[in-house]
BAKOL-40218 format. One record per residue: residue number from 1; residue in three letters; x, y, z of N, C-alpha, C in turn. Coordinates in steps of 0.001 Angstrom, whole numbers, plus 524288, in hexadecimal, padded with zeros to 5 digits. Atoms other than C-alpha are relative to their C-alpha. Example, Ala and Ser with C-alpha at 12.3 -4.5 7.8 and 13.67 -1.06 7.14 Angstrom:
BAKOL-40218
{1, ALA, {8037A, 7FB5A, 80000}, {8300C, 7EE6C, 81E78}, {80384, 804B0, 80000}},
{2, SER, {7FCCC, 7FB5A, 7FFC4}, {83566, 7FBDC, 81BE4}, {7FCFE, 80442, 802DA}},
This chain:
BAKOL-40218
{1, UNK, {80356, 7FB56, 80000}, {80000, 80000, 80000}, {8037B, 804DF, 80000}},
{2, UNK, {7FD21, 7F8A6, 7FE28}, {80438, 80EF7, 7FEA6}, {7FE21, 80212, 801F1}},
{3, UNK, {80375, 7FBEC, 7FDE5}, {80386, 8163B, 807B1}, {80071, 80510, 7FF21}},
{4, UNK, {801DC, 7FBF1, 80422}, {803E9, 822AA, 800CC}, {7F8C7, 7FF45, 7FE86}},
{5, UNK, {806BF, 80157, 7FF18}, {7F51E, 81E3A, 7FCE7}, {7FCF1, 80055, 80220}},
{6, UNK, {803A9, 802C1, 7FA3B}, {7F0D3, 818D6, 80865}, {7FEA2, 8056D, 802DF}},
{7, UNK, {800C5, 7FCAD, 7FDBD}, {7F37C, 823EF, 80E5B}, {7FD93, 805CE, 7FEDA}},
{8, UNK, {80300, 7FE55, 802EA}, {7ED68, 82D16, 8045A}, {7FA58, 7FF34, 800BD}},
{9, UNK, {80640, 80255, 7FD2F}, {7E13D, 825FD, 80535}, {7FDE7, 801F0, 80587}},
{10, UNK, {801A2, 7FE70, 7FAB8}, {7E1C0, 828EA, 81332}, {7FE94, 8055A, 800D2}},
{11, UNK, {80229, 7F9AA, 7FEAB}, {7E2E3, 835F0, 81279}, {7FB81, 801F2, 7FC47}},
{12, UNK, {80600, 7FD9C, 802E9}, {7D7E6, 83670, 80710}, {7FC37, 800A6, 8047A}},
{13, UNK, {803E2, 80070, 7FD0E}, {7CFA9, 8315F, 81238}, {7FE6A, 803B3, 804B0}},
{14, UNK, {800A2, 7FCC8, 7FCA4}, {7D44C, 837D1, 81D9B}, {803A6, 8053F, 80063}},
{15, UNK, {7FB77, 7FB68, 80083}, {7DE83, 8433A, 81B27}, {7FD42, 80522, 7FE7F}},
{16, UNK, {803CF, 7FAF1, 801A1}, {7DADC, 85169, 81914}, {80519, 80351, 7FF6D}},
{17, UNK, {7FE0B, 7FCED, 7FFBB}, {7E266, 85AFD, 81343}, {7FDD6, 80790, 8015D}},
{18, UNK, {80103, 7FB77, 7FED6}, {7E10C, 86A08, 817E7}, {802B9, 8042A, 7FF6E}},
{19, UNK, {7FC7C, 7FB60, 7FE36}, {7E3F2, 8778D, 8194B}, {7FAF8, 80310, 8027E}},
{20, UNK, {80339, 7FC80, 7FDD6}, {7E0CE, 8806E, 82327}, {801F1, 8049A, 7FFFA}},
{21, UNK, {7FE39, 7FB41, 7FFA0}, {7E267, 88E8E, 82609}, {7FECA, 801FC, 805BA}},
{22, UNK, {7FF1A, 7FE02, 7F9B2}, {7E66F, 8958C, 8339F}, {801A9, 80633, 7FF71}},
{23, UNK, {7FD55, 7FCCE, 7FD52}, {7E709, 8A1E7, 838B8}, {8054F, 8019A, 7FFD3}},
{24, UNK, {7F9CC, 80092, 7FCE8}, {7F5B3, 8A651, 838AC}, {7FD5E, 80639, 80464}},
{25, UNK, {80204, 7FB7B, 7FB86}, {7F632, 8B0A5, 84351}, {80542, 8040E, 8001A}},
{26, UNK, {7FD5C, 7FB8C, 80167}, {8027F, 8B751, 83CDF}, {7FD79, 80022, 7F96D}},
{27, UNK, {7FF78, 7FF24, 80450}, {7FE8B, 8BCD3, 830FE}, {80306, 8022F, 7FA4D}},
{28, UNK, {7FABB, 7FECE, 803B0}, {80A88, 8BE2E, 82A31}, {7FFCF, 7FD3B, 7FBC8}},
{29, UNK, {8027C, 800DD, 805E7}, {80659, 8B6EB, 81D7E}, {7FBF0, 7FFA7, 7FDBF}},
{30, UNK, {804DC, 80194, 8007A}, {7F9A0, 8B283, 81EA0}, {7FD81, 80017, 802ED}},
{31, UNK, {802E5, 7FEFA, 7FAD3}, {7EEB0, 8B306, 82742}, {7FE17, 7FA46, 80142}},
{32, UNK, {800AD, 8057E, 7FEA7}, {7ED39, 8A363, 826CF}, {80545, 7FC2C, 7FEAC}},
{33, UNK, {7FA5B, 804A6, 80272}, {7F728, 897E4, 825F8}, {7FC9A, 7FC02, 7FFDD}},
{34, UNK, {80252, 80371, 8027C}, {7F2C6, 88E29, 81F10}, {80316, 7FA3B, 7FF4E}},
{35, UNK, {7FE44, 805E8, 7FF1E}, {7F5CF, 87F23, 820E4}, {7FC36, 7FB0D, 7FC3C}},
{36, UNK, {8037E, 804D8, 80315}, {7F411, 8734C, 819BC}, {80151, 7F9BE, 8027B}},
{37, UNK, {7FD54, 803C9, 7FB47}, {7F3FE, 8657F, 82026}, {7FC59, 7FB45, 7FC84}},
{38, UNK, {80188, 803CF, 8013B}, {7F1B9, 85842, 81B72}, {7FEC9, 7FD36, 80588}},
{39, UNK, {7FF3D, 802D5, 7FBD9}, {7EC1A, 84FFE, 82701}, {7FD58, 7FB09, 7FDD7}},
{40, UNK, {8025A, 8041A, 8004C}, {7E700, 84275, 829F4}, {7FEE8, 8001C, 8051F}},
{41, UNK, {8003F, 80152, 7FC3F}, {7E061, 83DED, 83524}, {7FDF5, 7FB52, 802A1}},
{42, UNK, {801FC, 8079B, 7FE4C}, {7DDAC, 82E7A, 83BE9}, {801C5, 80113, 80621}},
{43, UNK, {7FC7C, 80308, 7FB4E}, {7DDCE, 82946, 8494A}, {803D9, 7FCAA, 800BC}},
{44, UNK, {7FB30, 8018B, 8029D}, {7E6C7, 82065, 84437}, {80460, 80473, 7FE78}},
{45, UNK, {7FB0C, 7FE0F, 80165}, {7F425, 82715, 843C3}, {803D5, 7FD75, 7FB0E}},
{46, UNK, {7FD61, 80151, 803EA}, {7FB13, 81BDC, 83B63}, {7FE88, 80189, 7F9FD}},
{47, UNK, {80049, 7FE6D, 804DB}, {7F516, 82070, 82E87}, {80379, 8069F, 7FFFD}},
{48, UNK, {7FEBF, 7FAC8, 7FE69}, {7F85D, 82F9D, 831F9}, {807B9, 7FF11, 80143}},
{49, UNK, {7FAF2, 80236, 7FD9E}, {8074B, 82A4E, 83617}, {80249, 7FE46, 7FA23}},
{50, UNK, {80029, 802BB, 80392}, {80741, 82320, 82873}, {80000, 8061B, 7FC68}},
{51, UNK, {7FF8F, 7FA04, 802E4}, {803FE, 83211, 82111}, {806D2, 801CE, 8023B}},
{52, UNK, {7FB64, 7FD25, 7FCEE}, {80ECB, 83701, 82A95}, {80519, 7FE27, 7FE68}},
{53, UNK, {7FA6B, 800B2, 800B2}, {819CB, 82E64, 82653}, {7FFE1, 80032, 7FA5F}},
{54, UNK, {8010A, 7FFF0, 806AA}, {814B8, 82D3B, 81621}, {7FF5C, 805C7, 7FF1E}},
{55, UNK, {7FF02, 7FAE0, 803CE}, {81445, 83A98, 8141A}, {803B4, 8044B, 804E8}},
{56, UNK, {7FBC8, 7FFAE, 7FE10}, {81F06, 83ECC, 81D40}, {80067, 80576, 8022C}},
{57, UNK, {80096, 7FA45, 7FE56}, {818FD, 84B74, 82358}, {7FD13, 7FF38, 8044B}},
{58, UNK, {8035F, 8002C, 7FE42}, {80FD2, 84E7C, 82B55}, {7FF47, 7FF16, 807A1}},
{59, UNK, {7FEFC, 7FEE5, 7FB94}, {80B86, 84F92, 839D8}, {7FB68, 7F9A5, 802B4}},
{60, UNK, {80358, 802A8, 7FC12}, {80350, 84505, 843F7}, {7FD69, 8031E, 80442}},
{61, UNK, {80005, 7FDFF, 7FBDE}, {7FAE4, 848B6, 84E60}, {7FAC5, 7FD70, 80164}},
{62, UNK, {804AB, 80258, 7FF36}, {7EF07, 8445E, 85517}, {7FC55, 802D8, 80506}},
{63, UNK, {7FFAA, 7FC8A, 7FE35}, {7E53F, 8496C, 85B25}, {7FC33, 7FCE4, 8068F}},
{64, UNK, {800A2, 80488, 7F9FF}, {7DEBC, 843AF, 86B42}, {7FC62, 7FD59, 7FF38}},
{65, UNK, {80171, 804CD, 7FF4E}, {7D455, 83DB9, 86490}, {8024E, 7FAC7, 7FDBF}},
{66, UNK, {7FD17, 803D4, 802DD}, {7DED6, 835A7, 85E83}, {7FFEC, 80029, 7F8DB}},
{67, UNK, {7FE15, 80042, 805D9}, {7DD70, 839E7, 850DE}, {804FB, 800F9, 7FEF9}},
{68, UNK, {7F89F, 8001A, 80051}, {7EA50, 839F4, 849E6}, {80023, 80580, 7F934}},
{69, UNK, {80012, 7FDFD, 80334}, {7ECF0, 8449A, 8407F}, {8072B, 80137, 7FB6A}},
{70, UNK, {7FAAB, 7FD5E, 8032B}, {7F7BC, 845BD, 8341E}, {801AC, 803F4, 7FDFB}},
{71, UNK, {800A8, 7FA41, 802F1}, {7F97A, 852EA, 82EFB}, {804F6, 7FFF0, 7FDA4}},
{72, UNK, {7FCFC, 7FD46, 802F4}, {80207, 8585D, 8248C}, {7FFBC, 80896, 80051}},
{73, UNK, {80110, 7F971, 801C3}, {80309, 8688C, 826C6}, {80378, 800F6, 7FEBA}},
{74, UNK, {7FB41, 7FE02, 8023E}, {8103F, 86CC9, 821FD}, {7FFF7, 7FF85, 7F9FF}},
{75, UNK, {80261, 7FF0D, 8051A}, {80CE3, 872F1, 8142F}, {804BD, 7FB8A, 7FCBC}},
{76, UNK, {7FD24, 803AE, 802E7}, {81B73, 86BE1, 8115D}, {80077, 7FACB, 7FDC3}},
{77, UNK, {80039, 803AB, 800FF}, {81751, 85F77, 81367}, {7FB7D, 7FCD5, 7FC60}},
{78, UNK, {80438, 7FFE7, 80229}, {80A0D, 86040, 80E38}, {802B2, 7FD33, 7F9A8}},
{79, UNK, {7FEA7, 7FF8E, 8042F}, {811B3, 864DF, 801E7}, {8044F, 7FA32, 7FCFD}},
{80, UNK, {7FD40, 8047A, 8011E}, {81B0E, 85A0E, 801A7}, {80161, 7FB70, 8020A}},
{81, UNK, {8032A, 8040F, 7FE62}, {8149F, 84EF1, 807D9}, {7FC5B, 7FDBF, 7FE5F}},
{82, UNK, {807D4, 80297, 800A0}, {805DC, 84CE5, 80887}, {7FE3D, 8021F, 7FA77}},
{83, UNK, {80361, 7FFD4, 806B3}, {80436, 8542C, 7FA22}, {8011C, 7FC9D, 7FCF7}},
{84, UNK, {7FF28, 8046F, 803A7}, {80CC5, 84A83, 7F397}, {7FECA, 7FB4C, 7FF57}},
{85, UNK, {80331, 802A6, 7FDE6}, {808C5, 84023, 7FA50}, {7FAB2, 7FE8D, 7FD81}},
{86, UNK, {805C9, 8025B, 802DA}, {7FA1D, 84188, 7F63E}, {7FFB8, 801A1, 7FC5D}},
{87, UNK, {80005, 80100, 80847}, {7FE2C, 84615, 7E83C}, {801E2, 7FA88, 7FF75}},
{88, UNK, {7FE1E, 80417, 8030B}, {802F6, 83761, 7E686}, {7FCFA, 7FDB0, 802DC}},
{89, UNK, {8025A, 80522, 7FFB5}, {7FA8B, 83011, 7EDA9}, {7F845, 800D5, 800A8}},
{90, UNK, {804BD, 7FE3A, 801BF}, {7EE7C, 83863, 7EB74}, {7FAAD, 7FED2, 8045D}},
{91, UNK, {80415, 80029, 7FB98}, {7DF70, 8365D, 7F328}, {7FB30, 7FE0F, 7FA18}},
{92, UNK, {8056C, 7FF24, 8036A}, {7D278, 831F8, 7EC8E}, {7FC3C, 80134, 7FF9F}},
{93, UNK, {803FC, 7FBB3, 80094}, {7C957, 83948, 7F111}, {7FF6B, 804F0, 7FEBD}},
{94, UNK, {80037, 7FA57, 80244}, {7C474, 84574, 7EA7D}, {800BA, 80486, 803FC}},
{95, UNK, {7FF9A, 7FBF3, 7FCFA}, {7C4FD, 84D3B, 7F4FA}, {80559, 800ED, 803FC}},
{96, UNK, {7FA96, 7FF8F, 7FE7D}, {7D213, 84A6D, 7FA5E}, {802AA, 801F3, 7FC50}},
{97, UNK, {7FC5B, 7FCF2, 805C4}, {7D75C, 84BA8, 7ECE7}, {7FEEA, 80626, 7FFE3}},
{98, UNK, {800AA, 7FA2D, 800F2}, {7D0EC, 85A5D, 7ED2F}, {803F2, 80195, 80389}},
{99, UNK, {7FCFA, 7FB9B, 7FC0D}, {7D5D8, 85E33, 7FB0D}, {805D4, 7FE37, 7FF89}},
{100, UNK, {7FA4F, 80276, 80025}, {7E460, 857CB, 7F8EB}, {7FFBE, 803B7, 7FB15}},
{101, UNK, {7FEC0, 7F95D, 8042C}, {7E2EF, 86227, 7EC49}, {800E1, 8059C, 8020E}},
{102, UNK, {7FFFA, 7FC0D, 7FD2D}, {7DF60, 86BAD, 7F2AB}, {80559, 800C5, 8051B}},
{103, UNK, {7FCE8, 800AA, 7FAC8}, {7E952, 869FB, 7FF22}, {804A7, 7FF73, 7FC5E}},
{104, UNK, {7FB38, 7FE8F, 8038F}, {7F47B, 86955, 7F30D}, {8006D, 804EE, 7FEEE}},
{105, UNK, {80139, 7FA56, 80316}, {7F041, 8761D, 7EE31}, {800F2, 80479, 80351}},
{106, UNK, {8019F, 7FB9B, 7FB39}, {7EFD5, 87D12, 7FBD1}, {80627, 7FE4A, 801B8}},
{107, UNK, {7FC39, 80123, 8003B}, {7FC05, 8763D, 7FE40}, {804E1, 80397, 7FC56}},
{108, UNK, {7FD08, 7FE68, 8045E}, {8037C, 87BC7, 7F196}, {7FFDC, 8081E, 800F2}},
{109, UNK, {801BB, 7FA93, 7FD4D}, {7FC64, 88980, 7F5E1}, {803AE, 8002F, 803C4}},
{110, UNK, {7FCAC, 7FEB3, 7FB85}, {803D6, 888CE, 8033C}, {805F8, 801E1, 7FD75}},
{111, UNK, {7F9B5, 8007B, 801C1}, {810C9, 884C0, 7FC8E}, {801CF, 80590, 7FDA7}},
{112, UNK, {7FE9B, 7FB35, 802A6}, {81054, 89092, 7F42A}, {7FDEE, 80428, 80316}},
{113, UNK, {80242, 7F986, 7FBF9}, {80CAC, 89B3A, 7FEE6}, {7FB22, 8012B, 7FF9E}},
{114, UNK, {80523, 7FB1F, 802FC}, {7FE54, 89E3C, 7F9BE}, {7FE75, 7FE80, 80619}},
{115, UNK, {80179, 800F0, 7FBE0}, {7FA24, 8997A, 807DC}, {8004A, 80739, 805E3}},
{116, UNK, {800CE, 7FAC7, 7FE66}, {7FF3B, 8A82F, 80BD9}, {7FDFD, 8040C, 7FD69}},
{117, UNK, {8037E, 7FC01, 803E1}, {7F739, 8AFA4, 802BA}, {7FB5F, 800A0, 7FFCE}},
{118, UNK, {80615, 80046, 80008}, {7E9BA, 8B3FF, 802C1}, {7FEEC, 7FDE7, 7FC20}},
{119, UNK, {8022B, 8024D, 8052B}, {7E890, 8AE1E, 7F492}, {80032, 7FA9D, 80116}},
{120, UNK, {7FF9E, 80464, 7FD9F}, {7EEB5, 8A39E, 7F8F3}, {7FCF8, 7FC8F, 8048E}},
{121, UNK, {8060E, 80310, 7FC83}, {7E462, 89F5C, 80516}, {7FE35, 800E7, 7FC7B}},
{122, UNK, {80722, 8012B, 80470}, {7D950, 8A2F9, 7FC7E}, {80136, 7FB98, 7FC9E}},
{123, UNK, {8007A, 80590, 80405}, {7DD89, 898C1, 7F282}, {8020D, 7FA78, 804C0}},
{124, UNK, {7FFEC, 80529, 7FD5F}, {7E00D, 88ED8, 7FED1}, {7FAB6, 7FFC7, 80257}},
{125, UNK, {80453, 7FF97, 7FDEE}, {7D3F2, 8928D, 804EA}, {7FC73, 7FD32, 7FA83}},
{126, UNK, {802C3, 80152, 8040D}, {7CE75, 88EC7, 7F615}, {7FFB1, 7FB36, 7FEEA}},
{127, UNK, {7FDB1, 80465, 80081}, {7D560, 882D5, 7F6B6}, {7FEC5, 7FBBD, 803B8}},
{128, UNK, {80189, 804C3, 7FC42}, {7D17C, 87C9D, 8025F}, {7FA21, 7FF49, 801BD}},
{129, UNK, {804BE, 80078, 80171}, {7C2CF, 88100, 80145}, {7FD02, 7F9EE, 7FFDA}},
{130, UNK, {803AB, 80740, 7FFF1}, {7BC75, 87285, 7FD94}, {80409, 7FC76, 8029C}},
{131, UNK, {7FC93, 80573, 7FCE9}, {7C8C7, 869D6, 804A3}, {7FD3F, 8009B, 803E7}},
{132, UNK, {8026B, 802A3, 7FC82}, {7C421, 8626B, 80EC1}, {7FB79, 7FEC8, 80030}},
{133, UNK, {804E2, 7FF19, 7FE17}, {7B7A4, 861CF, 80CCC}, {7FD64, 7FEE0, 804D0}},
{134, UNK, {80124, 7FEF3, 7F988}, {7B052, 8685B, 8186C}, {8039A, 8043D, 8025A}},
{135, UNK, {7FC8C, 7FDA2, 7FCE7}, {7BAEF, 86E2A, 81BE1}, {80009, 804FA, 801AD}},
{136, UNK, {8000B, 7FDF7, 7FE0B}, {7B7A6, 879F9, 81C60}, {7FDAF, 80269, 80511}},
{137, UNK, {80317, 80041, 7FB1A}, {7ADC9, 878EB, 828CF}, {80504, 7FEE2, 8048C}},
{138, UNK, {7FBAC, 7FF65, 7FA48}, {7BAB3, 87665, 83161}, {802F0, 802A2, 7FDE8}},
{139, UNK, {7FB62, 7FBE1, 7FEAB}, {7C48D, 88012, 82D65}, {7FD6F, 805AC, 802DE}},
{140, UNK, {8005F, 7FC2C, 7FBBD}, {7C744, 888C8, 83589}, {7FF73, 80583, 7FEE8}},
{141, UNK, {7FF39, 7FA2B, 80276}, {7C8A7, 894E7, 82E06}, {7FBCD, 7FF1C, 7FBB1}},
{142, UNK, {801D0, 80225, 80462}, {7BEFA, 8964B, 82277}, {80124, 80311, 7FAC7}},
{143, UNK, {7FF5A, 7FCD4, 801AA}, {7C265, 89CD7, 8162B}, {7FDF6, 803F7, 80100}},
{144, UNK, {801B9, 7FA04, 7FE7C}, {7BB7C, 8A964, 819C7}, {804AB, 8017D, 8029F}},
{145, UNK, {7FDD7, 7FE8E, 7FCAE}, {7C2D0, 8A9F5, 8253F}, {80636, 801AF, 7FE86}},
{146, UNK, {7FBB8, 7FF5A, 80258}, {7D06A, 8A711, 81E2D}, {80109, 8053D, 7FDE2}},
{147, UNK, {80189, 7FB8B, 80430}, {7CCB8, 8B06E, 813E3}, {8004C, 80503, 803D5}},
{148, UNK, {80201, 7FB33, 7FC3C}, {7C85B, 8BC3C, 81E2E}, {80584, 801D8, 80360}},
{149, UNK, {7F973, 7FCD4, 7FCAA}, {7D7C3, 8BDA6, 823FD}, {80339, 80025, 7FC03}},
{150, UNK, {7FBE7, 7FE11, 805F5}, {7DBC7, 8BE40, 815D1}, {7FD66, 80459, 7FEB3}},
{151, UNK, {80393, 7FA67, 80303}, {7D1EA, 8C9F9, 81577}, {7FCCB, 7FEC0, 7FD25}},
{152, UNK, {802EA, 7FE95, 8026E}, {7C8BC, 8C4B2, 80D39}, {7FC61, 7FC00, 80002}},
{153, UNK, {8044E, 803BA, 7FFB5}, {7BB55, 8BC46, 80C26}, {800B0, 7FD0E, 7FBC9}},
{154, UNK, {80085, 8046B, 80385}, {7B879, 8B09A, 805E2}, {7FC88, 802E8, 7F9DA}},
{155, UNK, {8028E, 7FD3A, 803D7}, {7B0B8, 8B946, 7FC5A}, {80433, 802BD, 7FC4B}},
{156, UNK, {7FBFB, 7FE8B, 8041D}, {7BCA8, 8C080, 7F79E}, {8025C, 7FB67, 7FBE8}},
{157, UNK, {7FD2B, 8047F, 802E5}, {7C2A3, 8B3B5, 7F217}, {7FD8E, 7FF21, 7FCB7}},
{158, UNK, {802F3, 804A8, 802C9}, {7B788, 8ADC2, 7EBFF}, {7FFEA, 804D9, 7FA81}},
């Protein structure tokens, strides 16, 4: 068996890629910092342990009711880890395949600075719009809000 695959599969099922946006509280480039994070999460640790040594990044942690969580946040490793990674061993559901697009794209955005630019959020804010679906009922910030410490409403953009 490969596990490259296997473990693909897994994360079709249970893995989520993201980005969120925070507050910074110096505003010396931007008025948000923006993060991107591949996680997984099982009560089972050995699958999560198994990500951790096959793609050769990444953090452990768990939390008291015993869930176990893997995360990827370091845009470096993202970039040259977990993207290559699931460019070769790919996902088959349609909707992983979108947000693993999307989460390249926002990715490639970081790499090249647009992440400090008001043009730059607005086209990540554009970008992460339909990922997750649902998702936007739990973030924490909502575009308005983003938008409104860049000075301007969701109305200016559109």
């Amino acid at each position: 068996m490969n596990i490259g695959y296997y473990l693909a599969g897994f994360a079709d099922g249970e893995g989520s890629f993201n980005v969120s946006f925070r507050k910074r509280r110096d505003y010396t480039r931007a008025p948000w910092k923006v993060s991107l994070c591949f996680n997984v999460s099982q009560r089972d640790e050995v699958i999560l342990r198994m990500f951790q040594r096959h793609l050769e990044c990444g953090t452990m942690r768990t939390r008291a009711d015993g869930v176990w969580y893997f995360e990827v946040n370091r845009l470096e490793e993202i970039a040259s880890n977990v993207i290559p990674f699931f460019e070769r061993f790919g996902f088959l559901s349609a909707k992983k395949q979108r947000d693993f697009s999307k989460f390249q794209k926002l990715a490639l955005l970081m790499k090249d600075g647009q992440h400090l630019s008001h043009d730059g959020l607005r086209s990540m804010l554009s970008i992460r719009s339909d990922m997750n679906d649902g998702g936007a009922r739990r973030r924490k910030y909502s575009d308005e809000q983003i938008l409104s410490l860049l000075g301007e409403s969701s109305e200016t953009t559109r």
